[in-house]
Structure formats: structure tokens, C-alpha cells
PDBQT receptor file of N, H, CA, C and O in Angstrom, charges set to zero:
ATOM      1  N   UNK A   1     140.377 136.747 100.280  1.00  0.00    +0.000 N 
ATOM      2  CA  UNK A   1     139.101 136.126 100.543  1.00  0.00    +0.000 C 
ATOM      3  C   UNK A   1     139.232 134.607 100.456  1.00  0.00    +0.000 C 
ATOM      4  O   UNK A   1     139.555 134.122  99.372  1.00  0.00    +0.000 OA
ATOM      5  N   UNK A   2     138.988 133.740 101.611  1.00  0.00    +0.000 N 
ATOM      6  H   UNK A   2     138.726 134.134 102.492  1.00  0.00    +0.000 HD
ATOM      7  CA  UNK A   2     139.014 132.069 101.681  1.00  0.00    +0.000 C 
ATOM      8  C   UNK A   2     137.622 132.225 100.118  1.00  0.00    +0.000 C 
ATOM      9  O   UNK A   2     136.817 133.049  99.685  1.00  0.00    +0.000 OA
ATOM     10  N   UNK A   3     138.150 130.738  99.794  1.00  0.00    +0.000 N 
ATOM     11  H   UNK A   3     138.804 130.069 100.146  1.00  0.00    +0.000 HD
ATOM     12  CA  UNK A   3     136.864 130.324  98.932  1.00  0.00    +0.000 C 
ATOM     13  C   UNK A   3     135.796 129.426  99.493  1.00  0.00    +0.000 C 
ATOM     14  O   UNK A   3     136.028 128.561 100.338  1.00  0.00    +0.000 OA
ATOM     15  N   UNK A   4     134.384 129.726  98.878  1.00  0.00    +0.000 N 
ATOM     16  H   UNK A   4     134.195 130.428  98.191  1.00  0.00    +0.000 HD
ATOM     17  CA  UNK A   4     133.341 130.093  99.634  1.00  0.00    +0.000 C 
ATOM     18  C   UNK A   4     133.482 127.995  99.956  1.00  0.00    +0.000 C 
ATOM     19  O   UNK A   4     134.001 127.200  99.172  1.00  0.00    +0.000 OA
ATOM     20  N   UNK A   5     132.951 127.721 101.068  1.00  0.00    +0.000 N 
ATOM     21  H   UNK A   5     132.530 128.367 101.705  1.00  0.00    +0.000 HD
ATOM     22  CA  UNK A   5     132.781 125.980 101.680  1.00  0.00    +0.000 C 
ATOM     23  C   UNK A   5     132.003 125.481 100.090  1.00  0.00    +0.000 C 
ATOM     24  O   UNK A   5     131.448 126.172  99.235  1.00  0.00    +0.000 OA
ATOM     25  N   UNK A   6     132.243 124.055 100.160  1.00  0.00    +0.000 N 
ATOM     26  H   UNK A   6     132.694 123.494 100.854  1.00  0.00    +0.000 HD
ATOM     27  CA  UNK A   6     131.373 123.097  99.315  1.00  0.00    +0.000 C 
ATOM     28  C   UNK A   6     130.287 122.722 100.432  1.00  0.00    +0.000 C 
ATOM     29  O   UNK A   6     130.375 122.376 101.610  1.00  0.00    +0.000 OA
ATOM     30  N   UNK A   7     128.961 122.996  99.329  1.00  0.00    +0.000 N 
ATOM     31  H   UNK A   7     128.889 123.277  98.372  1.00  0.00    +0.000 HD
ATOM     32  CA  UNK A   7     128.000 122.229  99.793  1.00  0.00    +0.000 C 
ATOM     33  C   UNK A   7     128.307 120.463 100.563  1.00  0.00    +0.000 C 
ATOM     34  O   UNK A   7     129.165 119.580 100.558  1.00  0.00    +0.000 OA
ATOM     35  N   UNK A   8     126.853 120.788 101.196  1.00  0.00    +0.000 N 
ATOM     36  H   UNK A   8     126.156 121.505 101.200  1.00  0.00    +0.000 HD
ATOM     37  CA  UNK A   8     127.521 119.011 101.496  1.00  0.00    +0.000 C 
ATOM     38  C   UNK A   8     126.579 117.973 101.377  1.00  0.00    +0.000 C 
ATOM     39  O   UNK A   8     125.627 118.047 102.155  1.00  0.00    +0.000 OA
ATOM     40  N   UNK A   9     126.605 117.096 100.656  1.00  0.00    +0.000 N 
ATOM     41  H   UNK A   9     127.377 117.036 100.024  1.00  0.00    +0.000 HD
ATOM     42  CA  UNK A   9     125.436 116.597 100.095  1.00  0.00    +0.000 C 
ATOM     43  C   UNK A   9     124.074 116.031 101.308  1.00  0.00    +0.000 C 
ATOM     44  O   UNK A   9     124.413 116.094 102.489  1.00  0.00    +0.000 OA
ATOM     45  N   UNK A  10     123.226 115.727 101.141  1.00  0.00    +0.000 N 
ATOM     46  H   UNK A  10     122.951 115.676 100.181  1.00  0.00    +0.000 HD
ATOM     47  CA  UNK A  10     122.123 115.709 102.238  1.00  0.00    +0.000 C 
ATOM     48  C   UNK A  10     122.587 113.686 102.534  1.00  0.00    +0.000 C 
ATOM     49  O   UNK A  10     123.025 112.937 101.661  1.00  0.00    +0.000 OA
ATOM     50  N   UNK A  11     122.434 113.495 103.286  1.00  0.00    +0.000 N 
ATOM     51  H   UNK A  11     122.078 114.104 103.995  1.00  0.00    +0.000 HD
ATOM     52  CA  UNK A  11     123.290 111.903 104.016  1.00  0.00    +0.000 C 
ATOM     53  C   UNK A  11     121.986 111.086 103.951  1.00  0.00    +0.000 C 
ATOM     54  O   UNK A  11     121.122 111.294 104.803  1.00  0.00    +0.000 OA
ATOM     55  N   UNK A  12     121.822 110.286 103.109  1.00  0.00    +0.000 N 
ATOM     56  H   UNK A  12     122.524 110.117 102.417  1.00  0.00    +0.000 HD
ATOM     57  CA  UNK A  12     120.641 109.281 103.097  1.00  0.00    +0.000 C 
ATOM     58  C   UNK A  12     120.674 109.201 104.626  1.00  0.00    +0.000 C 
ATOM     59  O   UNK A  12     121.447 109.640 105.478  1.00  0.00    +0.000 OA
ATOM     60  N   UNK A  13     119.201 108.254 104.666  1.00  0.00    +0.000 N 
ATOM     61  H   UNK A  13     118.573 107.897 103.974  1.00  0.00    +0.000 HD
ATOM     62  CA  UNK A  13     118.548 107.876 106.221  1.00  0.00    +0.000 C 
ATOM     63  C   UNK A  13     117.815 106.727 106.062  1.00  0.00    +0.000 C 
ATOM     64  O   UNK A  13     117.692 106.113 105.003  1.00  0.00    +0.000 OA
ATOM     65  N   UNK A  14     117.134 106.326 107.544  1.00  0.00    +0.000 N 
ATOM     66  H   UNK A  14     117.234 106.826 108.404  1.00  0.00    +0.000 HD
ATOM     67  CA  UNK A  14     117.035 104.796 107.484  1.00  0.00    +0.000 C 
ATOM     68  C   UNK A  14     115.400 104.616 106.662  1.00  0.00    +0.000 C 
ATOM     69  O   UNK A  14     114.774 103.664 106.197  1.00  0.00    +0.000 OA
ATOM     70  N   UNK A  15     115.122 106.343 106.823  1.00  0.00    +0.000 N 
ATOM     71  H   UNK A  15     115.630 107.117 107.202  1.00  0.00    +0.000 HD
ATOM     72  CA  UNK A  15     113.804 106.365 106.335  1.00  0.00    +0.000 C 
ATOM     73  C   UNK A  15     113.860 106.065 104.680  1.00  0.00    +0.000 C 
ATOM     74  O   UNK A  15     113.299 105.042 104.288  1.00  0.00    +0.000 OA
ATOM     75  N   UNK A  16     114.559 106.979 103.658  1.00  0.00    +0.000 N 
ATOM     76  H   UNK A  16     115.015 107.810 103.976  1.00  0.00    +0.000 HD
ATOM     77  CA  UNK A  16     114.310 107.012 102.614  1.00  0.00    +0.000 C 
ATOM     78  C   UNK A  16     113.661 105.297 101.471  1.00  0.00    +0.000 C 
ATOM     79  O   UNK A  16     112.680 105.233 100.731  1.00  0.00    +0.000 OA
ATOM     80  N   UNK A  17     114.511 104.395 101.738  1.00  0.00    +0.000 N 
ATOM     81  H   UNK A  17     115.308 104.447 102.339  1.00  0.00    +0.000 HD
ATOM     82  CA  UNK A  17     113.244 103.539 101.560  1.00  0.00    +0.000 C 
ATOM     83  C   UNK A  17     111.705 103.474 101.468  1.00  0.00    +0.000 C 
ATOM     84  O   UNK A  17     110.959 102.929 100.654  1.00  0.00    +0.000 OA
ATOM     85  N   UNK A  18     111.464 104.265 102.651  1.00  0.00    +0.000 N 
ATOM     86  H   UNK A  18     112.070 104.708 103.312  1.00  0.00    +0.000 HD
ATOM     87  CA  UNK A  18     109.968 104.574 102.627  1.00  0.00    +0.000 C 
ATOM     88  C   UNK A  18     109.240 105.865 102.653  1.00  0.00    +0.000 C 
ATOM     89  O   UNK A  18     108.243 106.196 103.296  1.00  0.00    +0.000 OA
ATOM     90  N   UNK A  19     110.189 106.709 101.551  1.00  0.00    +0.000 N 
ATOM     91  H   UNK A  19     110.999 106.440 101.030  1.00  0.00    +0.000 HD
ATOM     92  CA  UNK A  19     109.229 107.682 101.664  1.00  0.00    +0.000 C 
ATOM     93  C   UNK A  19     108.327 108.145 100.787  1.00  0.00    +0.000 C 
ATOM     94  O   UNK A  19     107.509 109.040 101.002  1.00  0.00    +0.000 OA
ATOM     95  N   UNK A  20     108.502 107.437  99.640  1.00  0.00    +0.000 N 
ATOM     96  H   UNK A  20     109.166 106.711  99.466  1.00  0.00    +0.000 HD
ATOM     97  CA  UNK A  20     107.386 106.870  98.088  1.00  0.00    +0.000 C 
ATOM     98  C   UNK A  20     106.155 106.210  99.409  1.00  0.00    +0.000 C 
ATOM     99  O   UNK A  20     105.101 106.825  99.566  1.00  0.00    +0.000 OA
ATOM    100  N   UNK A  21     106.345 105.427  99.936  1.00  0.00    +0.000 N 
ATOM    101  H   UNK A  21     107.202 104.927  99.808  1.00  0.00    +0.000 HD
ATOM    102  CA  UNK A  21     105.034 105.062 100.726  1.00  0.00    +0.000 C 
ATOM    103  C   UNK A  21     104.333 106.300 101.035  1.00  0.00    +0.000 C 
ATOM    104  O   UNK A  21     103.260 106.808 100.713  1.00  0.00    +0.000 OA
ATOM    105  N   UNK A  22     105.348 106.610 101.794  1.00  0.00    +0.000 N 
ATOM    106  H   UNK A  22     106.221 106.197 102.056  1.00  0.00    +0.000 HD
ATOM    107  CA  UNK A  22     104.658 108.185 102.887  1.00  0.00    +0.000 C 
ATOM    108  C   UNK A  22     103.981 109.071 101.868  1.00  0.00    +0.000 C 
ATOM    109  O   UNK A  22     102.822 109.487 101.875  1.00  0.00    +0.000 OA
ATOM    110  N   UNK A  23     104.895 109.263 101.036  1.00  0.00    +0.000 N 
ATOM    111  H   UNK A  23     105.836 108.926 101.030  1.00  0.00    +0.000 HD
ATOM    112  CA  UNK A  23     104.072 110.335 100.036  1.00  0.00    +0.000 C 
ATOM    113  C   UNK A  23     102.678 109.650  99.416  1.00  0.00    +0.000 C 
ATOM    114  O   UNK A  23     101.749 110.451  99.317  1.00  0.00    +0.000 OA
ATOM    115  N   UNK A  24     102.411 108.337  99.000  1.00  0.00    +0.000 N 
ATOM    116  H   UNK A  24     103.166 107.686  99.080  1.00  0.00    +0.000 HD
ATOM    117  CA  UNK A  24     101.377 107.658  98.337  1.00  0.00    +0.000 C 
ATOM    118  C   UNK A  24     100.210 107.814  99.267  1.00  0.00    +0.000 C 
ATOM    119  O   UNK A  24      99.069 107.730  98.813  1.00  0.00    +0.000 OA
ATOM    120  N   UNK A  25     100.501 108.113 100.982  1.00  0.00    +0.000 N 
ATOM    121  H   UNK A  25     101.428 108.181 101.351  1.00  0.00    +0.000 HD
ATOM    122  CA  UNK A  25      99.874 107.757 101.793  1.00  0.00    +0.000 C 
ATOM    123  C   UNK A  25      98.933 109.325 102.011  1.00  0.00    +0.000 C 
ATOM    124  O   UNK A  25      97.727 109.482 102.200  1.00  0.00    +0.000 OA
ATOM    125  N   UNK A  26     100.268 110.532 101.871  1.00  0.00    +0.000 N 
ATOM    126  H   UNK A  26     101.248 110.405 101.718  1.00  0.00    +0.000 HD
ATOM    127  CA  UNK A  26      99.474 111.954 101.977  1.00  0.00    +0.000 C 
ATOM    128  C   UNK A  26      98.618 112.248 100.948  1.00  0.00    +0.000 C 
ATOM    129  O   UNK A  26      97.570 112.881 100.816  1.00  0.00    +0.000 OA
ATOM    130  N   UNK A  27      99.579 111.421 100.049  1.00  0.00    +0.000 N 
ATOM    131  H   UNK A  27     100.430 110.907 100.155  1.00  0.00    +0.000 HD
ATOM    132  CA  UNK A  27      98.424 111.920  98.298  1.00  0.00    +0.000 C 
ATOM    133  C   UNK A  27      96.970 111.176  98.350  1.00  0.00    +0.000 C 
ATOM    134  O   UNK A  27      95.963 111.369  97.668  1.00  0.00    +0.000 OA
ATOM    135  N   UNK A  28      97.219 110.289  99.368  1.00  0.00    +0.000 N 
ATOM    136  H   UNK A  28      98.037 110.132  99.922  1.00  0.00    +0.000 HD
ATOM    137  CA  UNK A  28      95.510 109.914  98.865  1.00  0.00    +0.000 C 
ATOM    138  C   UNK A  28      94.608 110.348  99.996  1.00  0.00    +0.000 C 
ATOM    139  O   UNK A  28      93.402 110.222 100.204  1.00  0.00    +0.000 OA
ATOM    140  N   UNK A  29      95.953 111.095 100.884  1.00  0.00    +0.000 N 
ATOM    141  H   UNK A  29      96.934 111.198 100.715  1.00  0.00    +0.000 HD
ATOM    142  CA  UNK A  29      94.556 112.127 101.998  1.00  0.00    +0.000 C 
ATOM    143  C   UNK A  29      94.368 113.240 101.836  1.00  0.00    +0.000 C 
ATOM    144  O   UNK A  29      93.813 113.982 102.647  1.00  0.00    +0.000 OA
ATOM    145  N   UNK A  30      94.828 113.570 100.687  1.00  0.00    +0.000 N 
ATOM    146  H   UNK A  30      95.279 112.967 100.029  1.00  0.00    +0.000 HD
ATOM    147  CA  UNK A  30      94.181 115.072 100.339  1.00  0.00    +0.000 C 
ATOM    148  C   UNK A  30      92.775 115.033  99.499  1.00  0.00    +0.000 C 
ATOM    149  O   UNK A  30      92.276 116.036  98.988  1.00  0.00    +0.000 OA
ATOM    150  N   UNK A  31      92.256 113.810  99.441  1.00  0.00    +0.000 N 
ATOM    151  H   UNK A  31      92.661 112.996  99.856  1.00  0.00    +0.000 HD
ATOM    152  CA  UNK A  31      91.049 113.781  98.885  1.00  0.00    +0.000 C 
ATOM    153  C   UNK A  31      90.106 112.851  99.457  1.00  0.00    +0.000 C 
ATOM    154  O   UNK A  31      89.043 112.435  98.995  1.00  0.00    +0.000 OA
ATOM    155  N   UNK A  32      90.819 112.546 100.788  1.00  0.00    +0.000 N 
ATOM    156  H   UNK A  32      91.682 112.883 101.163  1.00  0.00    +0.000 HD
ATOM    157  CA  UNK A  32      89.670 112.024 102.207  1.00  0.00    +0.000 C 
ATOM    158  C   UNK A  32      88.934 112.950 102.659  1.00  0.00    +0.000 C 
ATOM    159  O   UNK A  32      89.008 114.102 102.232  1.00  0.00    +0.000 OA
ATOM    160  N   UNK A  33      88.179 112.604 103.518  1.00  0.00    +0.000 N 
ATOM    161  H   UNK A  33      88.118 111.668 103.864  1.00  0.00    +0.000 HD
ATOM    162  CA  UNK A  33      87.410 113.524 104.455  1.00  0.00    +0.000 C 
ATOM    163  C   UNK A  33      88.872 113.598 105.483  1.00  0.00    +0.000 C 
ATOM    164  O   UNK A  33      89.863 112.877 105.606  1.00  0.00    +0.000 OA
ATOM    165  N   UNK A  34      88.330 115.058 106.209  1.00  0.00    +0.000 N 
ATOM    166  H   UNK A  34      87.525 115.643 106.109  1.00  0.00    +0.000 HD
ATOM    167  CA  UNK A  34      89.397 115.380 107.190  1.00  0.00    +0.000 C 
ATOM    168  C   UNK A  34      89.033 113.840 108.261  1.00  0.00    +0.000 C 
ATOM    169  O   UNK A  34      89.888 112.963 108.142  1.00  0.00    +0.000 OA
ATOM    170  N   UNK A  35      88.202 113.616 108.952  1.00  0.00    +0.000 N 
ATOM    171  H   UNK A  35      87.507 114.329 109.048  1.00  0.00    +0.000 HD
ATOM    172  CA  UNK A  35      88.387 112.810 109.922  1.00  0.00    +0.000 C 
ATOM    173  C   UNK A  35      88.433 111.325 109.708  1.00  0.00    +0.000 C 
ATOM    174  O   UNK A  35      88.001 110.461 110.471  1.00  0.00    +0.000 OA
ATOM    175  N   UNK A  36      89.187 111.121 108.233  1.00  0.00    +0.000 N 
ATOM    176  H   UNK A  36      89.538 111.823 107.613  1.00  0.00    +0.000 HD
ATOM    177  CA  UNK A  36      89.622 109.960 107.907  1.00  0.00    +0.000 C 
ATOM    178  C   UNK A  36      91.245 109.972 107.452  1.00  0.00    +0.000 C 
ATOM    179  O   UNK A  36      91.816 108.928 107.136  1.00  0.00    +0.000 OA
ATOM    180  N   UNK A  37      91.689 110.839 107.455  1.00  0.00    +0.000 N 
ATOM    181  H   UNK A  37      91.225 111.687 107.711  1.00  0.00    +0.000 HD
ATOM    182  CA  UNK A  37      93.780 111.438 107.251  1.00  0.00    +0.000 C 
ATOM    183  C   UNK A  37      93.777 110.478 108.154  1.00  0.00    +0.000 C 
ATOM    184  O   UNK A  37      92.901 110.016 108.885  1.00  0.00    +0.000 OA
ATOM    185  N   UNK A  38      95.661 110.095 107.878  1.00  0.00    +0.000 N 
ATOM    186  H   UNK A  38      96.373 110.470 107.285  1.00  0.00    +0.000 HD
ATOM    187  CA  UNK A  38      96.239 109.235 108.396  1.00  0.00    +0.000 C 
ATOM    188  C   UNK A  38      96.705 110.348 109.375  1.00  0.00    +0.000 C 
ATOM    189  O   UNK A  38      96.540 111.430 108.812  1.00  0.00    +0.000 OA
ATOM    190  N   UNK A  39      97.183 110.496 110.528  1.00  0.00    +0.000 N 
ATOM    191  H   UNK A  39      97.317 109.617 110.986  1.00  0.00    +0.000 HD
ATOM    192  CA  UNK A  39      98.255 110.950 111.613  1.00  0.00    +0.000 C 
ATOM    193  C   UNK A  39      99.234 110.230 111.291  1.00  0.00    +0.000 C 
ATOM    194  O   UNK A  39      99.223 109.242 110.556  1.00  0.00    +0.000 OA
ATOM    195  N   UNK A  40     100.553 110.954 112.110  1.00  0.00    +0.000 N 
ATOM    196  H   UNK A  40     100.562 111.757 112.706  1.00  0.00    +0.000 HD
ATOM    197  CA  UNK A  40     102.286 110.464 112.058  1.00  0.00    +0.000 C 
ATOM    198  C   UNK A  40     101.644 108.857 112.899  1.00  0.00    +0.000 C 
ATOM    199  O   UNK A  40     102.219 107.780 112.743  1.00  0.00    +0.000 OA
ATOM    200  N   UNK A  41     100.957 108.950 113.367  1.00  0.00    +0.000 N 
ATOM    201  H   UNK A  41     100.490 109.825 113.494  1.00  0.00    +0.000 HD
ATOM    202  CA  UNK A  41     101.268 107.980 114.644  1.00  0.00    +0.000 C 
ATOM    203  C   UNK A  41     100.200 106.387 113.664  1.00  0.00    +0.000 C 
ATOM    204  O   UNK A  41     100.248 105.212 114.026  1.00  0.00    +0.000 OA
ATOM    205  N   UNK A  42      99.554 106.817 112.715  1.00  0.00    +0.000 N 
ATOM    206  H   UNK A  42      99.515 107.772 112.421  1.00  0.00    +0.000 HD
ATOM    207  CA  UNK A  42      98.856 105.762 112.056  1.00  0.00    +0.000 C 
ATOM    208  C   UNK A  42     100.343 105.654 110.963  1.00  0.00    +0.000 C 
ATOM    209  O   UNK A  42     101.161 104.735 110.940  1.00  0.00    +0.000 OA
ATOM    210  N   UNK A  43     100.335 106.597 110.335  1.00  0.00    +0.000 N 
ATOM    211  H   UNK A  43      99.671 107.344 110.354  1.00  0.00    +0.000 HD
ATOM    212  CA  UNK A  43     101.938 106.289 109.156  1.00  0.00    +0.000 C 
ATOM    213  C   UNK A  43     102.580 105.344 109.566  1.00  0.00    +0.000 C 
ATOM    214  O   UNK A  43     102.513 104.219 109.072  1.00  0.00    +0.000 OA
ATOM    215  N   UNK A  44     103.715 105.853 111.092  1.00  0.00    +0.000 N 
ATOM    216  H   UNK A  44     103.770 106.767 111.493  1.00  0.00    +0.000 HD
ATOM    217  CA  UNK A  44     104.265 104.316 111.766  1.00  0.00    +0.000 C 
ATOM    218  C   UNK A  44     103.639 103.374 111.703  1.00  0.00    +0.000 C 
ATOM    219  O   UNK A  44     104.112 102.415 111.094  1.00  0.00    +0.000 OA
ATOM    220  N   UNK A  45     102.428 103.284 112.263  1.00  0.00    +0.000 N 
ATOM    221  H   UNK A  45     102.044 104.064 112.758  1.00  0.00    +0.000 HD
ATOM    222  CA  UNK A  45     101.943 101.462 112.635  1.00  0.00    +0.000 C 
ATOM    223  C   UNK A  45     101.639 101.315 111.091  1.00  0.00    +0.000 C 
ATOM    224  O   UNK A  45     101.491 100.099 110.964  1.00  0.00    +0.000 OA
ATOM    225  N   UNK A  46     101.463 101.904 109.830  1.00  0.00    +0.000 N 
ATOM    226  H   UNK A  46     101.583 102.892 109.933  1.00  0.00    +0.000 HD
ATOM    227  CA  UNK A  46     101.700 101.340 108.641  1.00  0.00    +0.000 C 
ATOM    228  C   UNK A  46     102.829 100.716 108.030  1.00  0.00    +0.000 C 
ATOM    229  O   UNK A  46     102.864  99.663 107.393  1.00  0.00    +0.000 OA
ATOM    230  N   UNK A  47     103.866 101.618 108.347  1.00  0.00    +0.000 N 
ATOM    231  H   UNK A  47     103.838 102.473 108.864  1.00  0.00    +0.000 HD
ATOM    232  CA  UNK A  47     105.139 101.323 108.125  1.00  0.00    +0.000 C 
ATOM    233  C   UNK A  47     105.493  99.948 108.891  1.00  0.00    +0.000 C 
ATOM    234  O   UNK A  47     106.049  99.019 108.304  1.00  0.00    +0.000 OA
ATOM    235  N   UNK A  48     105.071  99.889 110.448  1.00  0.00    +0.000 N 
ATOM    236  H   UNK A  48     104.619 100.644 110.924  1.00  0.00    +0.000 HD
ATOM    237  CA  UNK A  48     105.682  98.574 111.002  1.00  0.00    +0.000 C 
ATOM    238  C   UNK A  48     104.381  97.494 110.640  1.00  0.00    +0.000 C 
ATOM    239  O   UNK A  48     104.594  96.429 111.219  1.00  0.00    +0.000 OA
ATOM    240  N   UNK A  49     103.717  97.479 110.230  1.00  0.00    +0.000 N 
ATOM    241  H   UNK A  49     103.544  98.344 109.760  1.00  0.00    +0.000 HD
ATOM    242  CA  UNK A  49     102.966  96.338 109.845  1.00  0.00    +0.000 C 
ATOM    243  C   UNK A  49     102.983  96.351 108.192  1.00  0.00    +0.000 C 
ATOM    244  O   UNK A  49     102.679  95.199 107.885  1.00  0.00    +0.000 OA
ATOM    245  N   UNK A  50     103.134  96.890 107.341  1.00  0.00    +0.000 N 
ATOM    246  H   UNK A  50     103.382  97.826 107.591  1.00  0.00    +0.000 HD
ATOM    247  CA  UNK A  50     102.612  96.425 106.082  1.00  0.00    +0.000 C 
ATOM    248  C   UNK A  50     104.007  96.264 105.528  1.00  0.00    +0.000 C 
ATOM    249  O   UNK A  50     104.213  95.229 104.895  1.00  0.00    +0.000 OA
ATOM    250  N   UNK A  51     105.177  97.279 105.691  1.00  0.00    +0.000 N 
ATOM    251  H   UNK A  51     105.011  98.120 106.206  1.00  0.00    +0.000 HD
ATOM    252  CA  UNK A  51     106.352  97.291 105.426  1.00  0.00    +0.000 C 
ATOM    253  C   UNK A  51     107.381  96.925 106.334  1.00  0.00    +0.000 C 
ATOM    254  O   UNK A  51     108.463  97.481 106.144  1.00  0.00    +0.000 OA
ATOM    255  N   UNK A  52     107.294  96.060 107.345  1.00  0.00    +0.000 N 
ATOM    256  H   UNK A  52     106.416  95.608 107.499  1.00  0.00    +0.000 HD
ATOM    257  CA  UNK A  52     108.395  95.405 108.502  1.00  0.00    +0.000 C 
ATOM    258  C   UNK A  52     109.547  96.521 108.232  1.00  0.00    +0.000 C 
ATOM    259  O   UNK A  52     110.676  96.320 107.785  1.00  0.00    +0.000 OA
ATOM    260  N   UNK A  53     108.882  97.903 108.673  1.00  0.00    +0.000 N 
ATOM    261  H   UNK A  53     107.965  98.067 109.036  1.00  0.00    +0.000 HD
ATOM    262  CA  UNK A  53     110.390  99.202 108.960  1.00  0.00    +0.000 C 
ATOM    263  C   UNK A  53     110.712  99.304 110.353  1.00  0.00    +0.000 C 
ATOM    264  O   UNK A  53     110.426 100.239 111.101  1.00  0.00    +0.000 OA
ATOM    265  N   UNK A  54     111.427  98.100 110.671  1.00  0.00    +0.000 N 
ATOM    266  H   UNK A  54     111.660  97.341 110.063  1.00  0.00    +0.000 HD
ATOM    267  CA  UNK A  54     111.458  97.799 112.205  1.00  0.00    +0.000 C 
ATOM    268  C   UNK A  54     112.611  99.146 112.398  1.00  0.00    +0.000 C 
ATOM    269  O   UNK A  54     112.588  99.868 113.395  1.00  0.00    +0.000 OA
ATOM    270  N   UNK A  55     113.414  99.288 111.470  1.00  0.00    +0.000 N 
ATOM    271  H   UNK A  55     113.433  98.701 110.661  1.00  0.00    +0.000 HD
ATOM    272  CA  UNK A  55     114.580 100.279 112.084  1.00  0.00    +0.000 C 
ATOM    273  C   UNK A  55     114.419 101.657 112.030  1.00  0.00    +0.000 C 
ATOM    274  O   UNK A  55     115.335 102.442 112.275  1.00  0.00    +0.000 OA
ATOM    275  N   UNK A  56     112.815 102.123 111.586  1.00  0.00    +0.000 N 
ATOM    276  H   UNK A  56     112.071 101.485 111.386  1.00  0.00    +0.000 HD
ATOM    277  CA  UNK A  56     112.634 103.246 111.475  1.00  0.00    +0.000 C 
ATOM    278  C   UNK A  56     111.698 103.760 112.858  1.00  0.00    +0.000 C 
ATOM    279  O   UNK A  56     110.812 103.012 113.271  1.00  0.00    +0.000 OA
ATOM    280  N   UNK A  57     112.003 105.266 113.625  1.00  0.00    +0.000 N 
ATOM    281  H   UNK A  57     112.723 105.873 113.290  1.00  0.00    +0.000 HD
ATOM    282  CA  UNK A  57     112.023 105.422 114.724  1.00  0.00    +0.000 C 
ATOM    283  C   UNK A  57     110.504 106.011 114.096  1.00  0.00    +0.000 C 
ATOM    284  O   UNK A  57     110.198 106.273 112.932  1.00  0.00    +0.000 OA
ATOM    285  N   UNK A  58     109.632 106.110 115.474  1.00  0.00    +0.000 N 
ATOM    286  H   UNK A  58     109.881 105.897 116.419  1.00  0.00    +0.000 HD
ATOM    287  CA  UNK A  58     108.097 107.301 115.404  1.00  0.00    +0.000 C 
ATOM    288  C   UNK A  58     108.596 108.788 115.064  1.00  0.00    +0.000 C 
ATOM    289  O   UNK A  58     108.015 109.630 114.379  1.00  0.00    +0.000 OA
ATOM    290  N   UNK A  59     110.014 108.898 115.825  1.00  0.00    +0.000 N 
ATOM    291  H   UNK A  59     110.486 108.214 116.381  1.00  0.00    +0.000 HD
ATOM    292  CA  UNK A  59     110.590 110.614 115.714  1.00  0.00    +0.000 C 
ATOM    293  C   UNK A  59     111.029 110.887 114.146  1.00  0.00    +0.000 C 
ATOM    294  O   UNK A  59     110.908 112.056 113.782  1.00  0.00    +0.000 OA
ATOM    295  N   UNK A  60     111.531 109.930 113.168  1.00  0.00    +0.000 N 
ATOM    296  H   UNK A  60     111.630 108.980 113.464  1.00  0.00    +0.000 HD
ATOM    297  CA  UNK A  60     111.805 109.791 112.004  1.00  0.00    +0.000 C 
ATOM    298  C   UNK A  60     110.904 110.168 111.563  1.00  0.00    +0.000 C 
ATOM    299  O   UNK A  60     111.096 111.264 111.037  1.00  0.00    +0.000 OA
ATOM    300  N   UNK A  61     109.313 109.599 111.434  1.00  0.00    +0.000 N 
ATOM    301  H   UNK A  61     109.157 108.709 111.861  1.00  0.00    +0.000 HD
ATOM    302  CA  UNK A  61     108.204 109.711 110.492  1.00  0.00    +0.000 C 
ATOM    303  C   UNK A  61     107.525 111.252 110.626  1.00  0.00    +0.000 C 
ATOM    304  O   UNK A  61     106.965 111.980 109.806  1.00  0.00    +0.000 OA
ATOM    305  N   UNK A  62     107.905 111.421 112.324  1.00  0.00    +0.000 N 
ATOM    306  H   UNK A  62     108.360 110.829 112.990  1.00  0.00    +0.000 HD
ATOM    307  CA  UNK A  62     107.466 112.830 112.266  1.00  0.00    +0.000 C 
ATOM    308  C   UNK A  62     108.267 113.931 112.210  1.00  0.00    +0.000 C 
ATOM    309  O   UNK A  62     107.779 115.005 112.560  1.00  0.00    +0.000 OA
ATOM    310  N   UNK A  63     109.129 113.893 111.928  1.00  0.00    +0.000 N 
ATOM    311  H   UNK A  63     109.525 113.020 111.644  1.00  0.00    +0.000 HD
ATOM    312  CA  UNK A  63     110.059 114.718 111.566  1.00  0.00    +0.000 C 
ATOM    313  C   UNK A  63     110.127 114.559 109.764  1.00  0.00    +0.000 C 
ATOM    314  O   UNK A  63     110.930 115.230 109.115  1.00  0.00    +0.000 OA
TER     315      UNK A  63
């Protein structure tokens, strides 16, 4: 029997910097009204205006 592969550790990304934001951002919409939540597509334009995350993609945030 081969021995079983090593895990492989998960590869930082360009996001992780900001994902204490992201999370600060869901935690305080779980106690909005629904038609005040942020969307992926408001998150980005937060990220590129309050936090200059010029290198982080729209497909990043929603993924």
C-alpha cells in the first residue's frame, strides 16, 4: 500500500487582506433590513474605494 498523499496547505490570495472587512461587512447585514444588504457587487466598490484593493478581481469577492 503507497502512503496515503500530504495534505496541501490552502495558498494565501490577493484577497485575504480583506477578508476581516468582508466578514465585518456580512455581520452587520444580518441585522439590516433585507433591502439594505450589501451585494458582491457593492462589497467591491467598498473594497476599491475605502480600501484601494486595486488588485483584487469582482470574481474574487464573489467567489
Amino acid at each position: 500500500m503507497p502512503e496515503p498523499r500530504k495534505k496541501m496547505r490552502p495558498r494565501a490570495t490577493r484577497l485575504d487582506p480583506y477578508k476581516p472587512v468582508i466578514d465585518a461587512i456580512l455581520k452587520s447585514d444580518l441585522t439590516a433590513p433585507r433591502k439594505q444588504r450589501h451585494t458582491v457587487k457593492r462589497i467591491y466598490d467598498r473594497l476599491l474605494d475605502e480600501h484601494d484593493a486595486v488588485d483584487v478581481s469582482y470574481q474574487m469577492v464573489r467567489t
